[in-house]
C-alpha positions as CSV (number, residue, x, y, z in Angstrom):
1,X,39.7,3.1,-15.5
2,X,36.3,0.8,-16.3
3,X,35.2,0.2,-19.7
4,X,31.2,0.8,-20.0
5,X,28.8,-0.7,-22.6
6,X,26.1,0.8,-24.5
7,X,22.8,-1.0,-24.5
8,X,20.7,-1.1,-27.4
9,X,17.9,1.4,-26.6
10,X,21.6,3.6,-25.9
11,X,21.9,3.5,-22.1
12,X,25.6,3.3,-20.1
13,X,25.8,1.9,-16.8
14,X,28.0,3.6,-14.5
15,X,30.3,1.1,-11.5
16,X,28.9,0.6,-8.6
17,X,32.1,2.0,-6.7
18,X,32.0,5.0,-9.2
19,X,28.2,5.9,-8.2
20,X,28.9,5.7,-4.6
21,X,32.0,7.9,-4.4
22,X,30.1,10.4,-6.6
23,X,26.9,10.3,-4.5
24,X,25.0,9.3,-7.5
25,X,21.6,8.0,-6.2
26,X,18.4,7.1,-8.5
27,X,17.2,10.3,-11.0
28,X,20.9,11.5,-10.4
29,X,21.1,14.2,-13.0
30,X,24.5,14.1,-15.5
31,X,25.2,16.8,-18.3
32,X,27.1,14.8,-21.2
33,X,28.9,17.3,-23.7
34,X,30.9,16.0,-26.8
35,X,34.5,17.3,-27.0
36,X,37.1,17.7,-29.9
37,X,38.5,14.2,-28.1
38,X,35.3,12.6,-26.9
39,X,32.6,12.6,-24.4
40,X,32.7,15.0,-21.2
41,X,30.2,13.7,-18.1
42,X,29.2,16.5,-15.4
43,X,27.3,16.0,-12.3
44,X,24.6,18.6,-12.0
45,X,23.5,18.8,-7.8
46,X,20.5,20.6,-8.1
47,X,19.5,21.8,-4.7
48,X,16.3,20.1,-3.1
49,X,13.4,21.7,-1.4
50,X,14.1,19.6,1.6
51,X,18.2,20.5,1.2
52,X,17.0,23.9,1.9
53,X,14.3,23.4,4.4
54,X,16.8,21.8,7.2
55,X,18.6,25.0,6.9
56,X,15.4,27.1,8.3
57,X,16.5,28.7,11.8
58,X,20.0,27.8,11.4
59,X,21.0,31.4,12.0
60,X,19.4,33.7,14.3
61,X,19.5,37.7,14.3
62,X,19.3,39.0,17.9
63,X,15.5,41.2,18.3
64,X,16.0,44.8,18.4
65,X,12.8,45.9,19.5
66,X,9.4,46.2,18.1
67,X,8.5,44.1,14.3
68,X,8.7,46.1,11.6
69,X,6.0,46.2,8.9
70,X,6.8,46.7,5.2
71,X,5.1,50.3,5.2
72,X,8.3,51.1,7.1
73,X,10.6,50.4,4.1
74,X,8.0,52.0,1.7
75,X,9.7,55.4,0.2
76,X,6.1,56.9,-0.6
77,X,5.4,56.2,3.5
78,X,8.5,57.3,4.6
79,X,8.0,60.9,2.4
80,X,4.6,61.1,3.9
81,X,6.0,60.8,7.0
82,X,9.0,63.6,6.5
83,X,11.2,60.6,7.0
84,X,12.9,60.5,3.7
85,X,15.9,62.1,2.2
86,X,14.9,65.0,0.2
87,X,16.5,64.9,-3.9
C-alpha cells in the first residue's frame, strides 16, 4: 500500500509502478467518489477514435451479389413495388 500527498493547489500523485500496471498514461481520466469509509478512485477507458479505426475491415461478410441501395429497405418503396407485407 503507498501513502500519497496532497499538494497545495489539491493534486495526488499516483506511483510510478501503480500508473504502469493500470495503463495510466498523460490525460488518463479517473472518477473519484466519496464513500461512507473514504474515497473510491475508478478508471474511466474511454474509447479513442483511433481505438476504433484499427478495427475497420477486421471482419468481412462474404458478397452475395449485386449492392443494395437504401430504397431497397424503404417500406413506402417496397409497397410501391407490391413487395411488402400487407397489414
Amino acid at each position: 500500500m503507498s501513502t500519497v500527498v496532497v499538494s497545495s493547489n489539491g493534486r495526488i500523485a499516483l506511483p510510478a509502478e501503480l500508473r504502469r500496471r493500470l495503463g495510466l498514461g498523460v490525460g488518463a481520466r479517473i472518477e473519484v467518489s466519496e464513500e461512507p469509509d473514504g474515497l473510491r478512485l475508478r478508471i474511466l477507458h474511454p474509447q479513442s477514435a483511433d481505438d476504433l479505426a484499427a478495427l475497420a475491415g477486421i471482419v468481412r461478410a462474404p458478397s452475395r451479389g449485386a449492392p443494395r441501395s437504401l430504397d431497397d429497405f424503404d417500406p413506402a418503396s417496397l409497397l410501391a413495388r407490391g413487395q411488402g407485407r400487407a397489414g
